[in-house]
N, CA, C and O atoms as a Maestro MAE file, in Angstrom:
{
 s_m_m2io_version
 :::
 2.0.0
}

f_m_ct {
 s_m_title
 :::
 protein
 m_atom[332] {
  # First column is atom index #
  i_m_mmod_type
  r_m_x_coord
  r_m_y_coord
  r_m_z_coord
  i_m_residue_number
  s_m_chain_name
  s_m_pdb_residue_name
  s_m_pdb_atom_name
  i_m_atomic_number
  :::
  1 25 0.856 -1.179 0.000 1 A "UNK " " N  " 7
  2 3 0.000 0.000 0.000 1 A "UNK " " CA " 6
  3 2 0.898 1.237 0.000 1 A "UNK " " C  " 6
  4 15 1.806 1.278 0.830 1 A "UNK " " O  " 8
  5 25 0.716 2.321 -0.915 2 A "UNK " " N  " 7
  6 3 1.586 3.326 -1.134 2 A "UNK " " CA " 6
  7 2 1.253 4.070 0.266 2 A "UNK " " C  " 6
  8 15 0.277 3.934 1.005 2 A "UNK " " O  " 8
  9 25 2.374 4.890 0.378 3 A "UNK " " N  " 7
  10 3 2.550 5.615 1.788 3 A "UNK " " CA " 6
  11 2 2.661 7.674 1.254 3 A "UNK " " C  " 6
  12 15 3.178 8.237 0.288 3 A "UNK " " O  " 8
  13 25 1.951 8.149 2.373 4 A "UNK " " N  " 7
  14 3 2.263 9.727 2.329 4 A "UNK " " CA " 6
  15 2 2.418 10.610 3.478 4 A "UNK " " C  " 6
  16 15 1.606 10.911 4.353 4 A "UNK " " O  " 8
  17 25 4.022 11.077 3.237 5 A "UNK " " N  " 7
  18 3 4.314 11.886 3.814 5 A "UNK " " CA " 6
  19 2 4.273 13.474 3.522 5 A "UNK " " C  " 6
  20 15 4.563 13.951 2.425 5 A "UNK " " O  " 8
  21 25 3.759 14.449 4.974 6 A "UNK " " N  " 7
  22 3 3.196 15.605 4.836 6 A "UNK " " CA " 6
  23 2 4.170 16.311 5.572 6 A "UNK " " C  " 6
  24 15 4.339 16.129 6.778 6 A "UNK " " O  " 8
  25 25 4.827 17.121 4.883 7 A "UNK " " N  " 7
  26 3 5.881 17.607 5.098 7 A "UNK " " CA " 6
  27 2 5.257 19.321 6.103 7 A "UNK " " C  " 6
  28 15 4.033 19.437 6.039 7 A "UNK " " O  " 8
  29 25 5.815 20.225 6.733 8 A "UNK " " N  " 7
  30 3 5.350 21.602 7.011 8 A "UNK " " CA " 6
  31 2 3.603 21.237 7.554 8 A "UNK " " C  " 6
  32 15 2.907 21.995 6.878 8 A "UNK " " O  " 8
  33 25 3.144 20.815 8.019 9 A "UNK " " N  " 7
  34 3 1.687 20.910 8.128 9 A "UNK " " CA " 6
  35 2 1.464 21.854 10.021 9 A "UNK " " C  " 6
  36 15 1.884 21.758 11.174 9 A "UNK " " O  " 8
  37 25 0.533 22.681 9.186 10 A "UNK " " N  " 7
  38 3 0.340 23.195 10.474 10 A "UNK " " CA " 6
  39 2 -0.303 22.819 12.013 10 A "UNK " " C  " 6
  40 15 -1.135 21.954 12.287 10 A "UNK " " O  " 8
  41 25 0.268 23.618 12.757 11 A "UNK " " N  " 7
  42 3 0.112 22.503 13.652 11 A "UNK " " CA " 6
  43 2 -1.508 22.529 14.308 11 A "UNK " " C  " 6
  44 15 -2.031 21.705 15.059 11 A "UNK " " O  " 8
  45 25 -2.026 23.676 13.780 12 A "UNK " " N  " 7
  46 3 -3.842 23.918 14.213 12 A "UNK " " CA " 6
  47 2 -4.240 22.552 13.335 12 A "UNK " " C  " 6
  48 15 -4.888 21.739 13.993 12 A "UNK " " O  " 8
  49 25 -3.897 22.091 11.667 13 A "UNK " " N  " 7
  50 3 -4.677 21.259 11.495 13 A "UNK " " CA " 6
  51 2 -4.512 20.041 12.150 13 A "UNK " " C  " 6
  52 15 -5.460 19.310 12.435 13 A "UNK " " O  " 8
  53 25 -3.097 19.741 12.453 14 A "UNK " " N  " 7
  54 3 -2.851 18.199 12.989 14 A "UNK " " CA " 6
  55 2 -3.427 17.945 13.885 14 A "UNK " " C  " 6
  56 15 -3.861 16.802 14.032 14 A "UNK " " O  " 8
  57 25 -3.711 19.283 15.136 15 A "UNK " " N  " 7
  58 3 -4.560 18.967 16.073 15 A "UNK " " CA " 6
  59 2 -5.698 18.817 15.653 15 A "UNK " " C  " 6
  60 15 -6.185 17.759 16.051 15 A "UNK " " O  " 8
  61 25 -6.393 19.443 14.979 16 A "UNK " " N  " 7
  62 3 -7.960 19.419 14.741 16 A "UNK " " CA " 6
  63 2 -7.822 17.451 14.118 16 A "UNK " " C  " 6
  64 15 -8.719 16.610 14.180 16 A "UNK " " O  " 8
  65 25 -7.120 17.361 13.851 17 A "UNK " " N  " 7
  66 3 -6.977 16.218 13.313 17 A "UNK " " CA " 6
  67 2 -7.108 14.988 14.126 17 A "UNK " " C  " 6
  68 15 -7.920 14.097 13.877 17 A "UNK " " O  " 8
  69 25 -6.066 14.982 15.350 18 A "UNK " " N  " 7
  70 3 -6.213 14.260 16.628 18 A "UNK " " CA " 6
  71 2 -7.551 14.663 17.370 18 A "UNK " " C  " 6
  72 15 -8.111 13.711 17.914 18 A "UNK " " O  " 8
  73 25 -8.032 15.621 17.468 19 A "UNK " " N  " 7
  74 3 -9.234 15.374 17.720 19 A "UNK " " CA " 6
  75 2 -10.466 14.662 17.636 19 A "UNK " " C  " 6
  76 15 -11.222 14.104 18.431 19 A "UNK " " O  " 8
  77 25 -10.400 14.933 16.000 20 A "UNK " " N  " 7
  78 3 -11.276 14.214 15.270 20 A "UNK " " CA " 6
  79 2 -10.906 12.726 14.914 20 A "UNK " " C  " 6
  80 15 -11.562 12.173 14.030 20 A "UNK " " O  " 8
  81 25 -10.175 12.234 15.373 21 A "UNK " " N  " 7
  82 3 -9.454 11.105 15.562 21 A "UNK " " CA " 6
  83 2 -9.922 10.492 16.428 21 A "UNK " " C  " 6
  84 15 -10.476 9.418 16.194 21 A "UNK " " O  " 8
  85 25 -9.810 11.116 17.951 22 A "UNK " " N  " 7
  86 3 -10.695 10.330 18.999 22 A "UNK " " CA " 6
  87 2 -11.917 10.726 19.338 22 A "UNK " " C  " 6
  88 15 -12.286 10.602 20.505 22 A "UNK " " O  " 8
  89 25 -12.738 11.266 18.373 23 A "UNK " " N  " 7
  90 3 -13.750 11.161 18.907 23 A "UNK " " CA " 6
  91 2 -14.152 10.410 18.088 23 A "UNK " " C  " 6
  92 15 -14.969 9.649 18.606 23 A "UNK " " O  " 8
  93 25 -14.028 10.245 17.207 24 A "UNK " " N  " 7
  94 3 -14.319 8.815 16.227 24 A "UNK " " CA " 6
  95 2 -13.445 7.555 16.512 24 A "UNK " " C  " 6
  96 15 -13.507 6.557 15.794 24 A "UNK " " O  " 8
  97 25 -12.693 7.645 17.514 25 A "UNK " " N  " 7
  98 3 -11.915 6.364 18.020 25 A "UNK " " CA " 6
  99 2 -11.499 5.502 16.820 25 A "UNK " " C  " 6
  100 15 -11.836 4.373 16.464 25 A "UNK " " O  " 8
  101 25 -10.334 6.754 16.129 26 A "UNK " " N  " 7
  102 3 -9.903 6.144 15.171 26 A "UNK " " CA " 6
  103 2 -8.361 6.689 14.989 26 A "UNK " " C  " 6
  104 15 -8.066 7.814 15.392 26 A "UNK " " O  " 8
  105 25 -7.166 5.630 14.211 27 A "UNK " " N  " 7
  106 3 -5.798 6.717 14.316 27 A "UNK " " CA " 6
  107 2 -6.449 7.778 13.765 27 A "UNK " " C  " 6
  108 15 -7.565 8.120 13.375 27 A "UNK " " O  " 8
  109 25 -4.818 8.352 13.933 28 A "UNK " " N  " 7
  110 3 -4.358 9.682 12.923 28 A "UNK " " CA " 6
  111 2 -4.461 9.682 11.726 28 A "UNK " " C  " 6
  112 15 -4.875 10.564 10.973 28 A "UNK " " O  " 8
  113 25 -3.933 8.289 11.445 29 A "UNK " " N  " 7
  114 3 -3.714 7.437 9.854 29 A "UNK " " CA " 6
  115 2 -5.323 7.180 9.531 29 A "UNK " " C  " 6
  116 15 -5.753 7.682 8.493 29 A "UNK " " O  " 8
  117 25 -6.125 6.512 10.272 30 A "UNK " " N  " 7
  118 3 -7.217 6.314 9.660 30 A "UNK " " CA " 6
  119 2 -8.382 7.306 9.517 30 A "UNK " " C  " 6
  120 15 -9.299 6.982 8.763 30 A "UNK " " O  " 8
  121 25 -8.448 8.675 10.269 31 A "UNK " " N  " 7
  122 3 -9.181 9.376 10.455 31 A "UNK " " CA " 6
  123 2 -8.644 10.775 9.242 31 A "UNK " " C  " 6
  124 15 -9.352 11.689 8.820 31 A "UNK " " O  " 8
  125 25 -7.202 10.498 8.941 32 A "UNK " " N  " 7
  126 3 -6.499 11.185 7.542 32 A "UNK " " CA " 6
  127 2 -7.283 10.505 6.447 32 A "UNK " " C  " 6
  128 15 -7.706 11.185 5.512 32 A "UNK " " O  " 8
  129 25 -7.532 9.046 6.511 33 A "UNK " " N  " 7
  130 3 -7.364 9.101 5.046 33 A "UNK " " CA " 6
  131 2 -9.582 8.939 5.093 33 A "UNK " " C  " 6
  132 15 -10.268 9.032 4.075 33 A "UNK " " O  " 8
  133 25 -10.043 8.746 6.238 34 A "UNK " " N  " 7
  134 3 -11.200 9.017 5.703 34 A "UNK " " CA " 6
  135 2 -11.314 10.598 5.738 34 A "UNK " " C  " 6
  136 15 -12.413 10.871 5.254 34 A "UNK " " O  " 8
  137 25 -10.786 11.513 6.030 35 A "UNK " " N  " 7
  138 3 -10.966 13.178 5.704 35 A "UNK " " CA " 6
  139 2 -10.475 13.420 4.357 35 A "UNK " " C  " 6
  140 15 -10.671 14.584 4.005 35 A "UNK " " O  " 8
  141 25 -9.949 12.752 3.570 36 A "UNK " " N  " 7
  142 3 -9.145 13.060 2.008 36 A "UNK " " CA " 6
  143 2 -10.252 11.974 1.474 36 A "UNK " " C  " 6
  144 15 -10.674 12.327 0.373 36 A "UNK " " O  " 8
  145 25 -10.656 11.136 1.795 37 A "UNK " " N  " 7
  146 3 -11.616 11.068 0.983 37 A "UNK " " CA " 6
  147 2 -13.112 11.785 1.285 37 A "UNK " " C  " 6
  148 15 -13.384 12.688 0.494 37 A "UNK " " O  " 8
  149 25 -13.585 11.652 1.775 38 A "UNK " " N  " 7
  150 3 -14.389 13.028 2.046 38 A "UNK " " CA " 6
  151 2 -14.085 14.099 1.307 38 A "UNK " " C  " 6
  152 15 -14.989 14.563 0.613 38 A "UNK " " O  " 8
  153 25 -13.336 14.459 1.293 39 A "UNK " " N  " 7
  154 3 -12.681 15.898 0.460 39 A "UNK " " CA " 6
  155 2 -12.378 15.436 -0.681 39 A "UNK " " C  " 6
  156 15 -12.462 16.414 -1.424 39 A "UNK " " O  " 8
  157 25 -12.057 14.498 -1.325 40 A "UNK " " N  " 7
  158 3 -11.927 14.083 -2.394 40 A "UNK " " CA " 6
  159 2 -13.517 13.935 -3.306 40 A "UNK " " C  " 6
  160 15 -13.775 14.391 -4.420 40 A "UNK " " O  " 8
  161 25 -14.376 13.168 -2.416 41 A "UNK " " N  " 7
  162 3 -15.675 12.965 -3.119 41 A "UNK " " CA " 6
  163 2 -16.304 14.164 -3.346 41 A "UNK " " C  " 6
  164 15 -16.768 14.600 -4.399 41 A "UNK " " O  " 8
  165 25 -16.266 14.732 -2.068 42 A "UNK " " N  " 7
  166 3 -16.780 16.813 -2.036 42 A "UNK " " CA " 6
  167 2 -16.422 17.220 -3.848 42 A "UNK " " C  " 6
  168 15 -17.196 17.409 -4.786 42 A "UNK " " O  " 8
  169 25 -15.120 17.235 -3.779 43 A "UNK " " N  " 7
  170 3 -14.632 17.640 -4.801 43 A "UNK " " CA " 6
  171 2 -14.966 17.675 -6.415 43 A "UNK " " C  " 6
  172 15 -14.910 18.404 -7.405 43 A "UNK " " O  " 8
  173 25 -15.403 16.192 -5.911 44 A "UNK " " N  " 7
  174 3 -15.709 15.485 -7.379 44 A "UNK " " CA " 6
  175 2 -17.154 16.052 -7.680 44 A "UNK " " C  " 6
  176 15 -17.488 16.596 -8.732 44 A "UNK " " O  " 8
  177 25 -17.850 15.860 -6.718 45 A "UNK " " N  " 7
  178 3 -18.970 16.621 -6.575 45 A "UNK " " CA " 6
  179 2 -19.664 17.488 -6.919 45 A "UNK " " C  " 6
  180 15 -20.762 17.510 -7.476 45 A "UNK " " O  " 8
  181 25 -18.499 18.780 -6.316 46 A "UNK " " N  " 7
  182 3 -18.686 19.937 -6.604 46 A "UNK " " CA " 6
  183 2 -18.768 20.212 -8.371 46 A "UNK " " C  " 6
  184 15 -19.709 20.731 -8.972 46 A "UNK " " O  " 8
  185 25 -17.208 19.579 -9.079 47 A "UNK " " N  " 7
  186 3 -17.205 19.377 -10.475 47 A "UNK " " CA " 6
  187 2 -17.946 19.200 -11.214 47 A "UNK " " C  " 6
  188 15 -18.132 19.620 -12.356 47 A "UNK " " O  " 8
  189 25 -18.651 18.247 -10.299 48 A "UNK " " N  " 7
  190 3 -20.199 17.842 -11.544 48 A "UNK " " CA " 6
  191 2 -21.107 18.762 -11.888 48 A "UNK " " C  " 6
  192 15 -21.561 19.078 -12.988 48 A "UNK " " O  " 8
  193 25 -21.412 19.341 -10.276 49 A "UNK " " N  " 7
  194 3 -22.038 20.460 -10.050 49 A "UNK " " CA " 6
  195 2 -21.970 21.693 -10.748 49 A "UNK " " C  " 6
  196 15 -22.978 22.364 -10.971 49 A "UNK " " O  " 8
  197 25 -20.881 22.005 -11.087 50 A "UNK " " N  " 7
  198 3 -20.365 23.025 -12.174 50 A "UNK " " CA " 6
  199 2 -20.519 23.028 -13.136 50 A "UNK " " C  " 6
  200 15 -20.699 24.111 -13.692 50 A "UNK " " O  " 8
  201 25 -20.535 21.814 -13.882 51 A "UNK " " N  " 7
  202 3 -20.517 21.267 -15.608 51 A "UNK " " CA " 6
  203 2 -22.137 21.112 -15.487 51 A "UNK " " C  " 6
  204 15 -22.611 21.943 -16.262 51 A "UNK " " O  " 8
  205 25 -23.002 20.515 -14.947 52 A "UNK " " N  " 7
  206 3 -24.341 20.950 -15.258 52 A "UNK " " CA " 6
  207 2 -24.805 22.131 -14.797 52 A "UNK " " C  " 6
  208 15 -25.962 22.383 -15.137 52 A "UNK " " O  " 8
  209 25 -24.373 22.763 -14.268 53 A "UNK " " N  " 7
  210 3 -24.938 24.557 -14.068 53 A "UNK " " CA " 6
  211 2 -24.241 25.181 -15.113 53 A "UNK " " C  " 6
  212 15 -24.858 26.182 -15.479 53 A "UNK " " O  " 8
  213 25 -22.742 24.913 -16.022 54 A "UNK " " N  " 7
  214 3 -22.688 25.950 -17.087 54 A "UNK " " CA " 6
  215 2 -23.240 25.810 -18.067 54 A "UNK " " C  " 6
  216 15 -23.758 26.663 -18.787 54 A "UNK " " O  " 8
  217 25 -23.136 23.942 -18.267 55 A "UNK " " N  " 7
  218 3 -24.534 23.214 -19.675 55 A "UNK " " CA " 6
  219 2 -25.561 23.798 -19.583 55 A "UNK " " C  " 6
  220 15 -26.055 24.266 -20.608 55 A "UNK " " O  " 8
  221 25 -26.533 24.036 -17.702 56 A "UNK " " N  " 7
  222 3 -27.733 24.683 -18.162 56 A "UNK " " CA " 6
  223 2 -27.724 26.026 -18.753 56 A "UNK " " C  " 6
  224 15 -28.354 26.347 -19.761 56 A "UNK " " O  " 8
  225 25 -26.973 26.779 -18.065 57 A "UNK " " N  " 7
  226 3 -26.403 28.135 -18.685 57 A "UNK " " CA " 6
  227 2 -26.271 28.538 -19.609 57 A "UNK " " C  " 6
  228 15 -26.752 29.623 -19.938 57 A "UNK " " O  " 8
  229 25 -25.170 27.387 -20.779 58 A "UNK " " N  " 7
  230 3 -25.007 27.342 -21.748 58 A "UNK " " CA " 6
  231 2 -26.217 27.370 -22.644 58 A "UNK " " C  " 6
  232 15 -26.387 28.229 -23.508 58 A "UNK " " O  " 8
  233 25 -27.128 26.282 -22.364 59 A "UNK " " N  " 7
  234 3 -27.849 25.801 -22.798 59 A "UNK " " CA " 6
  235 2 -29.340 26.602 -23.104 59 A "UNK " " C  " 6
  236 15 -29.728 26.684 -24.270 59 A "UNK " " O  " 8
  237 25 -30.063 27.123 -22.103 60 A "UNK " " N  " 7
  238 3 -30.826 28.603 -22.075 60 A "UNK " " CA " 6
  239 2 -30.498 29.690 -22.323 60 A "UNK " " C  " 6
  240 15 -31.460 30.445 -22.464 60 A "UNK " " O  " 8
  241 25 -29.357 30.225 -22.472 61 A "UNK " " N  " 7
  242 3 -28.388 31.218 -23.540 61 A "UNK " " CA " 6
  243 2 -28.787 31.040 -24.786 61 A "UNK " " C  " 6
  244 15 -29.463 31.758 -25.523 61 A "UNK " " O  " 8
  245 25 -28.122 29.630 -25.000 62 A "UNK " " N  " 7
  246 3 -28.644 29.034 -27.270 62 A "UNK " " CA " 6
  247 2 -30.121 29.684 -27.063 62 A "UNK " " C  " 6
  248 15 -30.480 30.828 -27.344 62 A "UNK " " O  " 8
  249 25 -30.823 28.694 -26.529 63 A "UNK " " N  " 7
  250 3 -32.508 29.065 -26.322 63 A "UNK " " CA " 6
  251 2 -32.837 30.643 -26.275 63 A "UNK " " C  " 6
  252 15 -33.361 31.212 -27.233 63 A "UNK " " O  " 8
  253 25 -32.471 31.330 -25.027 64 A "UNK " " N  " 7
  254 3 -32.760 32.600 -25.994 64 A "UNK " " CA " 6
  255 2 -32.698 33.414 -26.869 64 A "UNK " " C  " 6
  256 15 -33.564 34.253 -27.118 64 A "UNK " " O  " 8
  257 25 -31.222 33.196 -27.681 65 A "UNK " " N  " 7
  258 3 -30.487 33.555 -29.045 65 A "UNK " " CA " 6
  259 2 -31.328 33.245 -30.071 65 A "UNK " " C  " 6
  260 15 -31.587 33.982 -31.022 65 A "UNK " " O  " 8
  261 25 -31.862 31.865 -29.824 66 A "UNK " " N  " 7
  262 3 -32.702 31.173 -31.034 66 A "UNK " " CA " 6
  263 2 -34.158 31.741 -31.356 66 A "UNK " " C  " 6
  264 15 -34.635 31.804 -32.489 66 A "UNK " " O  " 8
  265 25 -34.865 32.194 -30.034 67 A "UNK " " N  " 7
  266 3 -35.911 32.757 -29.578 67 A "UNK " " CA " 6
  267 2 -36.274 33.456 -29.667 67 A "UNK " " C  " 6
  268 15 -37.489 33.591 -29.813 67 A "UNK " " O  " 8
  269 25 -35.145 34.683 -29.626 68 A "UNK " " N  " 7
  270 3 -34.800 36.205 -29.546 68 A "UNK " " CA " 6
  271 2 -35.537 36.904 -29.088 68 A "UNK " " C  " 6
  272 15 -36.241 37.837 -29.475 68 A "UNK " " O  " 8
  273 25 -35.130 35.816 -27.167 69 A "UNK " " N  " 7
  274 3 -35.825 36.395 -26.129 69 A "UNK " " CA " 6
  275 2 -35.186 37.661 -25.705 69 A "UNK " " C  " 6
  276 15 -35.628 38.638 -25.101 69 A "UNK " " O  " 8
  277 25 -33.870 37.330 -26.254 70 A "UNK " " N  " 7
  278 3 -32.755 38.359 -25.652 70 A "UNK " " CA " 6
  279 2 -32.875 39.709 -25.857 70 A "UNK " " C  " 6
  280 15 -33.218 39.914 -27.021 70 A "UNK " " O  " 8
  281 25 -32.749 40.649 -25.269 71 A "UNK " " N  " 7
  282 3 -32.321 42.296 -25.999 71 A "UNK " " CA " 6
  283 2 -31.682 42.633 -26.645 71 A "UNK " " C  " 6
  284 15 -30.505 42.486 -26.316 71 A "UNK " " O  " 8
  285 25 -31.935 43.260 -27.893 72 A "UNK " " N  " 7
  286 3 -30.643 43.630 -28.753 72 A "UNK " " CA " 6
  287 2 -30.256 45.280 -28.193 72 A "UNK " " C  " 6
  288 15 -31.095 46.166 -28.031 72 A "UNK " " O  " 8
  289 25 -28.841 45.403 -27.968 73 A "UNK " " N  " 7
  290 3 -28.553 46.493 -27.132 73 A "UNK " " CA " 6
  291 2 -28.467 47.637 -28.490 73 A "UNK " " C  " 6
  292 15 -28.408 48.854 -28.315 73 A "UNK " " O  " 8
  293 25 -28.471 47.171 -29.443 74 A "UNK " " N  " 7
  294 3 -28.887 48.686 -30.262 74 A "UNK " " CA " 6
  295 2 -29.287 49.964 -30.120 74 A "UNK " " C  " 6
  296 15 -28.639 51.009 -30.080 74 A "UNK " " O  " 8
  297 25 -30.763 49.682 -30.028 75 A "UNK " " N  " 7
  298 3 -31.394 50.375 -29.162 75 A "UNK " " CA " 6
  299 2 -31.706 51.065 -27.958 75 A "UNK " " C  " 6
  300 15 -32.326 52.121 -27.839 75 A "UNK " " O  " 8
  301 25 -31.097 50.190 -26.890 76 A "UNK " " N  " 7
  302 3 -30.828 50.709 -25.868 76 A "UNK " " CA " 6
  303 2 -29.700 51.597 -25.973 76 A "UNK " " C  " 6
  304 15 -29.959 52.593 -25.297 76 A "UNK " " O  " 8
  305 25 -29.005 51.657 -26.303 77 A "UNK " " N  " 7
  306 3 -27.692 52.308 -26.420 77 A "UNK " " CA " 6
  307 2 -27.615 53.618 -26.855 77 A "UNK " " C  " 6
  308 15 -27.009 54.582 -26.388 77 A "UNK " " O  " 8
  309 25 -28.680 53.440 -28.308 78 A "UNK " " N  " 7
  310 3 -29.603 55.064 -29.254 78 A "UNK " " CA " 6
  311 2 -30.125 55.562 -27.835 78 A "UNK " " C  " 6
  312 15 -29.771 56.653 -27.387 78 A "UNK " " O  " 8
  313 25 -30.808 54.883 -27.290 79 A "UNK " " N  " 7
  314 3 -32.088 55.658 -26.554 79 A "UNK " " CA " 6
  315 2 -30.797 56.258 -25.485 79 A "UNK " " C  " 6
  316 15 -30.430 57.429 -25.390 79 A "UNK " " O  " 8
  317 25 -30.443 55.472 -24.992 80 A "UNK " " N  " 7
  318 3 -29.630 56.642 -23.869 80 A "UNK " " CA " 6
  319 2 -28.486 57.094 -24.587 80 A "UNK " " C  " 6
  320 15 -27.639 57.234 -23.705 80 A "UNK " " O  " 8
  321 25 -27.929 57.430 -25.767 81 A "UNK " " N  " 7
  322 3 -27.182 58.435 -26.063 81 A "UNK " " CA " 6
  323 2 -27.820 59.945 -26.790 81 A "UNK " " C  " 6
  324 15 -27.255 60.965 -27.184 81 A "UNK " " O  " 8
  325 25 -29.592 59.422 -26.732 82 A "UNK " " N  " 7
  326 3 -30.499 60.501 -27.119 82 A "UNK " " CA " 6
  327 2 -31.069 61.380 -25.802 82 A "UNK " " C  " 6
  328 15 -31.983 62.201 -25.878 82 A "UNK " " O  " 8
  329 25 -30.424 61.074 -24.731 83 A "UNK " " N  " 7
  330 3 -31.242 61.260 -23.815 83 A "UNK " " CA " 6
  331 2 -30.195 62.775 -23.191 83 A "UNK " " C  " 6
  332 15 -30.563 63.417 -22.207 83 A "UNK " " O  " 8
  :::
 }
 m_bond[331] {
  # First column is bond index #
  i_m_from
  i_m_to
  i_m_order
  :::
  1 1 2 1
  2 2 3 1
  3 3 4 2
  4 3 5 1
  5 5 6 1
  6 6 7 1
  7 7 8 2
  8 7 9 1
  9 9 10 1
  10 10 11 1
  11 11 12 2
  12 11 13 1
  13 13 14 1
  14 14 15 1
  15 15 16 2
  16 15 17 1
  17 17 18 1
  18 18 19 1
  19 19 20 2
  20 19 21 1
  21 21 22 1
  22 22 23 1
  23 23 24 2
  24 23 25 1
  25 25 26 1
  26 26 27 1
  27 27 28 2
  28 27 29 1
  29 29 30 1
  30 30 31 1
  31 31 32 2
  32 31 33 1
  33 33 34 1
  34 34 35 1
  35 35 36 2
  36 35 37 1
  37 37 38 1
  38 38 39 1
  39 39 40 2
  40 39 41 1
  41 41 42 1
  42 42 43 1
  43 43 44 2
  44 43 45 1
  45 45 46 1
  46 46 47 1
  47 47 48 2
  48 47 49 1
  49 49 50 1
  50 50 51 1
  51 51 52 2
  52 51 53 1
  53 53 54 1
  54 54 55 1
  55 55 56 2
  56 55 57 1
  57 57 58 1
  58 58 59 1
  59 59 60 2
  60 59 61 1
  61 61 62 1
  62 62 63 1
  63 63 64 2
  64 63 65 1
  65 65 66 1
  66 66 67 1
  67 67 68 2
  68 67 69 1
  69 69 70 1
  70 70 71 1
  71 71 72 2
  72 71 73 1
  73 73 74 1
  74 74 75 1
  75 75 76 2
  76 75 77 1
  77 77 78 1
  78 78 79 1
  79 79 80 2
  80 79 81 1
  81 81 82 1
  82 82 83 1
  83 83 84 2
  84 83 85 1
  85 85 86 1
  86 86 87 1
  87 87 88 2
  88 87 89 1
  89 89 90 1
  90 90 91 1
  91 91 92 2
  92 91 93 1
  93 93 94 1
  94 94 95 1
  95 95 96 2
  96 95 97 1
  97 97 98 1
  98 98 99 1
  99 99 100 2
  100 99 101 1
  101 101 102 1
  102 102 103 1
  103 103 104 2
  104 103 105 1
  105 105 106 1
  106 106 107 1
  107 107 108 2
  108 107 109 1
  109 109 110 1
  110 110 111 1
  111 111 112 2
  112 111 113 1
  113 113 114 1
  114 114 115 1
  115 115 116 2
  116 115 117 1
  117 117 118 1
  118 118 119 1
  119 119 120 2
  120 119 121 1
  121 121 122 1
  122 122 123 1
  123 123 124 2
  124 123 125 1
  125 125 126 1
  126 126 127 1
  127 127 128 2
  128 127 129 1
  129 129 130 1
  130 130 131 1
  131 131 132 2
  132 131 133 1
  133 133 134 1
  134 134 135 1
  135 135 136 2
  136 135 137 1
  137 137 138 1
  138 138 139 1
  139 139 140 2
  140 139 141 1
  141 141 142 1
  142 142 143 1
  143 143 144 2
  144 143 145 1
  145 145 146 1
  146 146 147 1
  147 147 148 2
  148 147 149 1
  149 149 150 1
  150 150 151 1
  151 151 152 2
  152 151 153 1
  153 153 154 1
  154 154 155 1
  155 155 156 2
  156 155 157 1
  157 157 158 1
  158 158 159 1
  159 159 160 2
  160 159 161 1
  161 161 162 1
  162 162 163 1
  163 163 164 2
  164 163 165 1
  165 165 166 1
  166 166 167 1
  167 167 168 2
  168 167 169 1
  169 169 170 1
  170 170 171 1
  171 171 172 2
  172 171 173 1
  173 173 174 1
  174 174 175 1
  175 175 176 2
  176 175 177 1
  177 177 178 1
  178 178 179 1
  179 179 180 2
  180 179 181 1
  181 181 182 1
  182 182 183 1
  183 183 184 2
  184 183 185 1
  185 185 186 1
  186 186 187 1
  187 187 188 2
  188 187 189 1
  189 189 190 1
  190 190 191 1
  191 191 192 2
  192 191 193 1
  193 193 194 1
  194 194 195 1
  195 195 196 2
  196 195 197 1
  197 197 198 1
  198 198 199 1
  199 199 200 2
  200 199 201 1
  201 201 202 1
  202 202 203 1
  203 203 204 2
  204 203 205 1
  205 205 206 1
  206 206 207 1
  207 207 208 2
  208 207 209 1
  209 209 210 1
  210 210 211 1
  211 211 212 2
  212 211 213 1
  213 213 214 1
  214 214 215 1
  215 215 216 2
  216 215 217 1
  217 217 218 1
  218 218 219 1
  219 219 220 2
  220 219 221 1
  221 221 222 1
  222 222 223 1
  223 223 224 2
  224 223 225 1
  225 225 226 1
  226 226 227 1
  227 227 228 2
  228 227 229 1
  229 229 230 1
  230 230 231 1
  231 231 232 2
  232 231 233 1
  233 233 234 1
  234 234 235 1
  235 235 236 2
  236 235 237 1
  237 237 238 1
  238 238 239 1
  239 239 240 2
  240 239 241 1
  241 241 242 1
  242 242 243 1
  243 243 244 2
  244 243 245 1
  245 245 246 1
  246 246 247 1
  247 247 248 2
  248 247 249 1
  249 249 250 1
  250 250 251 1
  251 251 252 2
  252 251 253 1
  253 253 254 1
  254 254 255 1
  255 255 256 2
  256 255 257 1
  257 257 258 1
  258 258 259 1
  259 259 260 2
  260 259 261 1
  261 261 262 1
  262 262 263 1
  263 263 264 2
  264 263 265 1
  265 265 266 1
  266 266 267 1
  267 267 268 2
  268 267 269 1
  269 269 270 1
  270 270 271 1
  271 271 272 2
  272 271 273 1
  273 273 274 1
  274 274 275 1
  275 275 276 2
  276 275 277 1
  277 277 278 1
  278 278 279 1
  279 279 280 2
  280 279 281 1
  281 281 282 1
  282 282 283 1
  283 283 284 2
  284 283 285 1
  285 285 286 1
  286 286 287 1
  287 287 288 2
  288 287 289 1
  289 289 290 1
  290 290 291 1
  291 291 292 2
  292 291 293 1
  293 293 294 1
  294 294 295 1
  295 295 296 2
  296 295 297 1
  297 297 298 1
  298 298 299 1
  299 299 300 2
  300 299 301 1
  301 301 302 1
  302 302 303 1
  303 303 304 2
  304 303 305 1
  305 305 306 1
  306 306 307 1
  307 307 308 2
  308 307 309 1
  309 309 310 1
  310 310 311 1
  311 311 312 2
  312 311 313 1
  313 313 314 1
  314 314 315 1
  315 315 316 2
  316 315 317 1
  317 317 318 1
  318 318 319 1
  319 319 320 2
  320 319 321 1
  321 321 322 1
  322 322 323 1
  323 323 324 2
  324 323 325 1
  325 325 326 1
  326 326 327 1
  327 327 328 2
  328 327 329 1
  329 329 330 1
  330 330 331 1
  331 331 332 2
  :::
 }
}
């Protein structure tokens, strides 16, 4: 099983770390690597989360272009440089 060493780590997280260690009555080692995964899945998560909010984005953008729900700033632009 590959091994990792954490070189400089501060010392607020290591504690928060031992903490959360025994109160889950678990090592250092085992309560590390379920917090990196946790943070790992978060992560992945979040990613997904992103790529279908810019698709929808993307996606109702085309739709109003196609629609021409949108404003064309032409006009707006005449009207307040007439103003």
């Amino acid at each position: 099983m590959p091994s990792l060493q954490v070189r400089d780590l501060p010392e607020h997280i290591y504690q928060k770390i031992v903490q959360l260690a025994d109160a889950e009555r678990r090592s250092i080692t085992q309560e590390t690597i379920v917090l990196l995964e946790k943070a790992l899945e978060i992560e992945k998560q979040n990613k997904e989360h992103r790529e279908v909010l810019f698709n929808s984005i993307l996606n109702e953008t085309n739709n109003n272009y196609q629609n021409h729900n949108v404003l064309d700033p032409v006009p707006l632009i005449r009207e307040d440089r007439e103003r």
